[in-house]
C-alpha positions in Angstrom: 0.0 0.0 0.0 2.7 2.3 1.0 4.4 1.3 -2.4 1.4 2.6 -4.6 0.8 5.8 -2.6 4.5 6.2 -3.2 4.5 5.5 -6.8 1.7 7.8 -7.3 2.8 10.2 -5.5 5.9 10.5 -8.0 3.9 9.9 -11.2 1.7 13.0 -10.1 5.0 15.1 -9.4 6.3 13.8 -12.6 3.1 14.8 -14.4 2.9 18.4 -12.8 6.8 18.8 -14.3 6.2 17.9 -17.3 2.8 20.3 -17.6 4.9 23.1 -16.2 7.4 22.7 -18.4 5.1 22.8 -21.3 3.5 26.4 -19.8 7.0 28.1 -19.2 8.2 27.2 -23.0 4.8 28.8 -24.1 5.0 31.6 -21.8 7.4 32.2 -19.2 5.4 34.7 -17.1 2.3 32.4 -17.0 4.8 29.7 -15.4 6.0 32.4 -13.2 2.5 33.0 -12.2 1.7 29.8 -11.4 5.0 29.6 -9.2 4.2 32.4 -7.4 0.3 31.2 -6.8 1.3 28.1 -5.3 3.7 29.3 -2.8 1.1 31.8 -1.9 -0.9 28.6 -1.1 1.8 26.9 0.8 2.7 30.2 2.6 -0.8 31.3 3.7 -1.9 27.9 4.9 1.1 27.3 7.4 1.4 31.1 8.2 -2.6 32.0 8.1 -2.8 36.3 8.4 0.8 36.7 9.6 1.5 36.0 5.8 -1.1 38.2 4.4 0.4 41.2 7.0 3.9 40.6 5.4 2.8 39.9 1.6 1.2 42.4 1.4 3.4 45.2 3.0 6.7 43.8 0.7 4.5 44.1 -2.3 3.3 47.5 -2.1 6.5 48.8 -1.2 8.7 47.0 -3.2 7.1 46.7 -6.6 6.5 49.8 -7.7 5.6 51.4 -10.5 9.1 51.2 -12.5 8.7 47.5 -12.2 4.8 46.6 -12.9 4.2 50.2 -14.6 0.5 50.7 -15.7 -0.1 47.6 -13.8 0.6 48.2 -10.6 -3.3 49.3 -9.7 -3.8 45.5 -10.0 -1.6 44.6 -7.0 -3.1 47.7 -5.1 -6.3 45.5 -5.7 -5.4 42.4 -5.0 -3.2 43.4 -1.5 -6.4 45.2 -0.6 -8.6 42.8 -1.5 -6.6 40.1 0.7 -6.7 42.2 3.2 -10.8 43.0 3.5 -10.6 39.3 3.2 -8.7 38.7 6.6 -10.4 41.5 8.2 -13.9 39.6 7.2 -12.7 36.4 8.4 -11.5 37.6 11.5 -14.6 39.8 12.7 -17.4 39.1 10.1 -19.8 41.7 9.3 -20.6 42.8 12.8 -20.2 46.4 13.2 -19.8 46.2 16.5 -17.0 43.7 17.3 -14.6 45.9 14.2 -11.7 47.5 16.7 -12.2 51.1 16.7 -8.8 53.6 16.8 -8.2 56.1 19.2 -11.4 58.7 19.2 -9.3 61.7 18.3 -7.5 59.7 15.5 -11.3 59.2 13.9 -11.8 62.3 14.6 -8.8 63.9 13.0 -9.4 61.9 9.6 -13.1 62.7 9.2 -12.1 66.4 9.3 -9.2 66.4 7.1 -11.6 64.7 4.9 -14.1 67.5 5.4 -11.5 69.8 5.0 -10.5 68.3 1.4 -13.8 68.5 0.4 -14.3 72.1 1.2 -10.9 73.0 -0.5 -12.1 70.6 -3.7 -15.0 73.1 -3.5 -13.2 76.1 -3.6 -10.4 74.7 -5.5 -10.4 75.3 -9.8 -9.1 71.9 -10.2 -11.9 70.0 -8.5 -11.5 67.0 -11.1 -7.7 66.5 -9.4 -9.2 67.5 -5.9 -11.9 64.7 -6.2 -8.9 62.3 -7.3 -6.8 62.7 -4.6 -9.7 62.1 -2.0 -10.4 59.3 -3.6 -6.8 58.5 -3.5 -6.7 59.6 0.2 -9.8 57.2 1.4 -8.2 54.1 -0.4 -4.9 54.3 1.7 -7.0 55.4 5.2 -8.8 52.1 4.4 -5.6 49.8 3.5 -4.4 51.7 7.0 -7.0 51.0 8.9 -7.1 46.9 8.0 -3.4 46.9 9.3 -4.9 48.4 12.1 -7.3 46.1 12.8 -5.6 43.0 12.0 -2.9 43.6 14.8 -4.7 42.4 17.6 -1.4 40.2 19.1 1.8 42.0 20.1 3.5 39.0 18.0 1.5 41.3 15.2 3.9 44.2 15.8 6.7 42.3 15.6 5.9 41.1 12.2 5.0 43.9 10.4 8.6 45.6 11.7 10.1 42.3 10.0 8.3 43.1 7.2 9.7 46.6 6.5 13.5 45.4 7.8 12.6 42.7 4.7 11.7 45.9 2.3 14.9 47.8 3.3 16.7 44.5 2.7 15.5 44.5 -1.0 16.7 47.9 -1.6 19.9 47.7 -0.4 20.8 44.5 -2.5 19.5 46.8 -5.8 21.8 49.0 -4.5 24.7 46.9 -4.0 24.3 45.6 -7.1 24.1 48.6 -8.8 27.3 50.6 -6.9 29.1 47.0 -7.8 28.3 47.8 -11.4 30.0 51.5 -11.4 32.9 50.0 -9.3 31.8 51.9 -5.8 33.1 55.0 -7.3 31.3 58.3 -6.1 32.1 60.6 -8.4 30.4 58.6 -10.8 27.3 59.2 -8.4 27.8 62.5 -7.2 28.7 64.4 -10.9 26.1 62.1 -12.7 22.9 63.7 -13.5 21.0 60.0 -13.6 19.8 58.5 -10.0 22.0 55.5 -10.3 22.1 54.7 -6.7 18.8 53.1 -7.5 18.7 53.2 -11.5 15.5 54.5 -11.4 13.7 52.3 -9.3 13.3 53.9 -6.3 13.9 58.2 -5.6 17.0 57.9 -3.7 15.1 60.1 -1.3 12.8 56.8 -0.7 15.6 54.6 -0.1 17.2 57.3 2.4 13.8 56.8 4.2 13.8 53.1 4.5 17.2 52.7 5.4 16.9 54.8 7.9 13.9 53.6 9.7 15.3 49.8 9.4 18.8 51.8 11.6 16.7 53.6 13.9 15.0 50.0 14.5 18.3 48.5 15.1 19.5 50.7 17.2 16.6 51.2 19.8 16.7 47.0 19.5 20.4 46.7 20.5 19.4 46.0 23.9 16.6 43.1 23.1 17.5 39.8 21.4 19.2 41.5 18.8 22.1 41.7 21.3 22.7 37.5 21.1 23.6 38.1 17.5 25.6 41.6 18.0 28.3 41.6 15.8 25.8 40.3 13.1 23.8 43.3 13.3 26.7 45.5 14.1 27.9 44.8 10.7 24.6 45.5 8.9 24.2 48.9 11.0 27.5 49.8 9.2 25.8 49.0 5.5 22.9 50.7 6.3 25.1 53.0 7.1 27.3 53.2 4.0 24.5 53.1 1.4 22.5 56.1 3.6 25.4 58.4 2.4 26.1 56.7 -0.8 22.1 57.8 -1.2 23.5 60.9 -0.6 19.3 62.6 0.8 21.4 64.9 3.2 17.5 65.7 4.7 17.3 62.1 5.9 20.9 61.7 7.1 20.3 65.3 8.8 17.6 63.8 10.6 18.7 60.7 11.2 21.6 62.1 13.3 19.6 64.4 15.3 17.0 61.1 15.7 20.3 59.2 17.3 21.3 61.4 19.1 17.5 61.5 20.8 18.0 58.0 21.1 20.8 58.2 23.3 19.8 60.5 25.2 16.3 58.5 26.5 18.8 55.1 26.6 22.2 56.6 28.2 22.2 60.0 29.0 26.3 59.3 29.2 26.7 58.0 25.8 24.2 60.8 24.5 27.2 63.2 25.6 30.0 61.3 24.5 28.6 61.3 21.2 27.8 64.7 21.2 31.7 65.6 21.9 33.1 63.4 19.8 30.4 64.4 16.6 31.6 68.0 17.4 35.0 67.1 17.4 34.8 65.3 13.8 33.2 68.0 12.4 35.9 70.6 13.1 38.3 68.4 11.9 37.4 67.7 9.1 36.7 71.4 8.8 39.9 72.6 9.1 41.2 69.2 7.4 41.6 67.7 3.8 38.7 66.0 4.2 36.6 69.5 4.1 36.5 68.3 0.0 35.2 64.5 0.1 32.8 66.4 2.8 32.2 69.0 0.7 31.4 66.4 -3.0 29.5 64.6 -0.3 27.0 66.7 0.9 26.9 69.7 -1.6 27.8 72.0 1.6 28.4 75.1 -0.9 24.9 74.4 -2.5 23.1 73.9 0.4 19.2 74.8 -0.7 20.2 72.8 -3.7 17.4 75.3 -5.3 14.5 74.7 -2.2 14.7 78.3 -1.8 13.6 79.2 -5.4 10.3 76.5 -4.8 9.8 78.0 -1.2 9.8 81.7 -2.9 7.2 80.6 -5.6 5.3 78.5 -2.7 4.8 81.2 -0.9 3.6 83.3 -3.3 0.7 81.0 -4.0 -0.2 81.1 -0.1 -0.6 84.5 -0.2 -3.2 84.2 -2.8 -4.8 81.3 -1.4 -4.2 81.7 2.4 -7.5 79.8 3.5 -8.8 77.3 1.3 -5.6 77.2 -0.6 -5.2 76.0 -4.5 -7.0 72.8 -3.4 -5.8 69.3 -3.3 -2.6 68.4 -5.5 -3.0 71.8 -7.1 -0.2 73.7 -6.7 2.0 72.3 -9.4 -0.6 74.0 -11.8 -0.5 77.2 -9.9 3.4 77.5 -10.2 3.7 79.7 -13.6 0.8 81.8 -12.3 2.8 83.3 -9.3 6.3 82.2 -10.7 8.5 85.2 -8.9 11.6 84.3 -11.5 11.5 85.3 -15.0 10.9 82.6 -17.4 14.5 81.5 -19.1 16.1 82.3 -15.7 18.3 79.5 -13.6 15.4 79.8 -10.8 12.8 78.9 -13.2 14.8 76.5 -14.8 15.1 74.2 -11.6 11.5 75.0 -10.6 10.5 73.4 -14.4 12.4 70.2 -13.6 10.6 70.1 -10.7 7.3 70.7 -12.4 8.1 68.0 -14.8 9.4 65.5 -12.7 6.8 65.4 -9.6 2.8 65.2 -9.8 2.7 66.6 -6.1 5.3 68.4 -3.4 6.1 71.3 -5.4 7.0 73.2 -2.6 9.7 70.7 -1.2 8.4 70.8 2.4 5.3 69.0 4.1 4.0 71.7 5.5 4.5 73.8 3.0 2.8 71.4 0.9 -0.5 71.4 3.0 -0.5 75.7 3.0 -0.4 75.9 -0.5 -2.8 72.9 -0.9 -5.0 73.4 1.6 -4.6 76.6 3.4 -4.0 77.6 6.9 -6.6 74.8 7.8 -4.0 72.5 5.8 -1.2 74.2 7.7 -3.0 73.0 11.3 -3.5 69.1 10.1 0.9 68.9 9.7 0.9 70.7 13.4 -1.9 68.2 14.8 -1.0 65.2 13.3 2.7 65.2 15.2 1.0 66.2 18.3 -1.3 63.5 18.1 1.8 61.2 18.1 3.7 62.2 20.3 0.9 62.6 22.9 0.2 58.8 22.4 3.9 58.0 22.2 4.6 59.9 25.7 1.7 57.7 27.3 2.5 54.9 26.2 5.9 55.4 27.0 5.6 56.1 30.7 2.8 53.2 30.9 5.3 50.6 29.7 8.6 51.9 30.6 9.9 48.6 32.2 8.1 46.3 29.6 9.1 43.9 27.2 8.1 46.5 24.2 9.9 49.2 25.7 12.4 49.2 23.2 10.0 49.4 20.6 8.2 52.5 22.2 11.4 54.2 22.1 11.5 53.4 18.4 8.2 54.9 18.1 9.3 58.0 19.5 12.8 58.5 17.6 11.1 57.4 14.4 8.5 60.4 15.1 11.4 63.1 15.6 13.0 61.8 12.7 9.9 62.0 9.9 8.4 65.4 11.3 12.2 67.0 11.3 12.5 65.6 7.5 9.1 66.6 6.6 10.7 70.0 6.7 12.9 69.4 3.6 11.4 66.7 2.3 7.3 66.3 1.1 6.7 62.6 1.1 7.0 60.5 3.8 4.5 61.4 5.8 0.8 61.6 4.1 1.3 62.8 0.0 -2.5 62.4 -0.6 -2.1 58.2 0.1 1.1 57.5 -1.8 1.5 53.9 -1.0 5.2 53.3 -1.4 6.2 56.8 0.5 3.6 57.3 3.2 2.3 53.5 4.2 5.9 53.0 6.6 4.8 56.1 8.9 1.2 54.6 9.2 2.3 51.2 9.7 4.5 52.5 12.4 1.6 54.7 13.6 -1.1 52.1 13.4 1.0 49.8 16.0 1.4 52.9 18.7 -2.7 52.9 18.1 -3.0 49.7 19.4 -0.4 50.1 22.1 -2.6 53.2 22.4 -5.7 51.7 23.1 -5.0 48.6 24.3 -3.0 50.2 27.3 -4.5 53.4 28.0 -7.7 54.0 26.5 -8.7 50.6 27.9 -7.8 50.9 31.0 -9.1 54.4 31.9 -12.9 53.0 30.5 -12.0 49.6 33.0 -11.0 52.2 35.9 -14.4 54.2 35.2 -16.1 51.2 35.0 -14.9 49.4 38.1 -15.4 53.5 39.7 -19.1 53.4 38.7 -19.8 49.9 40.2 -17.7 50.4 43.7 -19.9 53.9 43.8 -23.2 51.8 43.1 -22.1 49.5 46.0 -22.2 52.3 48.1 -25.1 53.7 47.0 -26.9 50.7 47.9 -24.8 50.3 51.4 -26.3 53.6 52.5 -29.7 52.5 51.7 
């Protein structure tokens, strides 16, 4: 008996081979595809939503649209339809058993989606206004199933993985490309092409990852990341090397002042240390030989690197558009109209490569972004939405400071410093009308310190009123 399960079990592998075989020699992607479905299957049936969590975060954020081009609104489907699928599963269509986020989160989206409305309203590109709430509501929905499918502190743990697994991807297309050109940074530095990432990927992007996947390192040192040490030690120092190779001097300006923070909450020692010896290196190599590699480096002649030209013209639209502003996505076509260059000049020749190459984040700031977009209401959302994160980071900070996910909390924190210091220089990162590859990292990351949020503190101030109201109903009925 065992024989003839055996033998059949090798005639049906022999006959799946063969079948295969004949696919791929007809079509190679459709034998791709099939590959791919089947370890989907194999995946998702020993790893159940754990692999739907990390499938689906690798896939948006790693094929983007260089690589599947006009078909990349397919995957958005599929990773959110996976995803309403788990939800489903996991709470079925009861209203009230879907976990709800902090009340002032809720709160905070349903205005900004009022707010879009009313600028769409006011706006003379309400056909682009309309798009990028639609835009908008797709990611706050593919933010809010993350949300809801972390109901397990294992859950935080895997989506971090996840993004450590996205950095990961990055840096070997990196490697691979600095192997090509020989690790030579002139080649980078006086090239006018992106080839630190070839195209797929703004170096800008990969500055952001790679720094989120250090500053989670770091704050993880002391955890069981310190078994394997030296392991990690050694990929801090790649991360590392490519960060500058990437050469996004607004995420390694950050990321500095985000270490230092770091240190500071671990070892207020080391935080001073470092804080000598960083001033020491920087006036030698001041004063050194080394003032020219830093100076090829990090442009430190050039610092605005032309900012200053698209914070003149952003400013010029705010002053015509200080409430509503130009509406949603709309400054780009409000550029020529209050250009404050002449046309021909070297000011509005940077300001036209910008207008060619981006569809949003003309004014090369975050908050800027919003007061042009949106107006001074748009202006208040950038201030609110970091105060909203650090109010919940700070609680849940003090409420778990000698817990296991301490670590992580302190992650939480330095990650926030880092993103809303970049958001300065820098327009993605944070919430580019639901950009999926740029913004879904902070809202993973701030989807977890909602559930740390409510699981810890909202829940525990409604069981404290509750077990309040009883013990005062047990003396009500004591006294009668």
């Amino acid at each position: 008996m065992k024989l003839r399960i055996s033998i059949s079990h090798y005639l049906a592998y022999f006959i799946s081979a063969v079948i295969f075989s004949i696919i791929v020699s007809f079509n190679i992607y459709m034998g791709l595809a099939i590959i791919a479905i089947i370890l989907f299957k194999l995946f998702y049936e020993k790893y159940g939503d754990d692999f739907i969590i990390v499938f689906s975060i690798v896939t948006f954020l790693t094929l983007v649209d260089s690589v599947l081009e006009s078909y990349r609104w397919i995957l958005q489907l599929f990773n959110t339809l996976l995803l309403f699928t788990s939800f489903v599963k996991k709470f079925g269509m009861k209203y009230t058993l879907y976990p709800r986020l902090p009340s002032f989160v809720e709160i905070f989206m349903v205005l900004f989606f009022v707010w879009l409305s009313i600028s769409t309203i006011f706006s003379d590109y309400k056909i682009i206004g309309l798009m990028q709430i639609a835009h908008v509501l797709q990611f706050f929905t593919i933010f809010y199933f993350y949300f809801a499918l972390i109901r397990t502190d294992r859950s935080l743990s895997i989506i971090n993985l996840s993004l450590i697994i996205v950095s990961s991807v990055y840096i070997t297309i990196i490697i691979y490309n600095l192997y090509q050109i020989k690790f030579d940074l002139s080649v980078i530095f006086y090239s006018s092409i992106n080839i630190i990432s070839s195209g797929y990927i703004g170096k800008n992007l990969v500055a952001l990852f790679i720094s989120l996947s250090i500053m989670l390192i770091i704050c993880n040192m002391k955890n069981g990341i310190r078994k394997s040490y030296l392991k990690f030690s050694i990929y801090l120092f790649i991360l590392l090397f490519i960060l500058i190779y990437a050469n996004s001097r607004a995420s390694l300006f950050a990321l500095i002042l985000a270490v230092i923070m770091c240190l500071f909450i671990f070892n207020r020692k080391m935080f001073l240390i470092t804080v000598v010896v960083f001033s020491i290196m920087i006036l030698i190599i001041l004063i050194s030989p080394l003032y020219e590699y830093a100076e090829m480096l990090f442009r430190i002649s050039n610092i605005g690197t032309g900012r200053e030209y698209l914070i003149s013209t952003a400013t010029e639209i705010i002053k015509k558009n200080f409430v509503f502003g130009v509406g949603p996505s709309a400054t780009k076509y409000e550029v020529y109209r209050n250009l404050p260059f002449m046309l021909g000049s070297a000011e509005e020749y940077f300001i036209r490569k910008s207008f060619d190459m981006y569809d949003v984040g003309h004014a090369h700031s975050f908050y800027l972004m919003f007061f042009s977009d949106l107006g001074i209401i748009g202006l208040m959302f950038t201030i609110i939405l970091p105060v909203m994160y650090f109010k919940m980071a700070k609680d849940v900070y003090y409420k778990l400071k000698d817990n296991y996910w301490y670590n992580y909390i302190v992650f939480f924190i330095v990650f926030g410093f880092f993103i809303f210091i970049r958001a300065f220089f820098e327009p993605n990162g944070i919430l580019i009308y639901g950009a999926i590859t740029s913004d879904l990292p902070f809202w993973l990351i701030f989807g977890q310190l909602c559930f740390l949020y409510k699981k810890y503190i909202q829940c525990s101030i409604i069981s404290q009123i509750i077990s309040n109201t009883k013990t005062d109903s047990n003396s009500e009925r004591e006294l009668f």
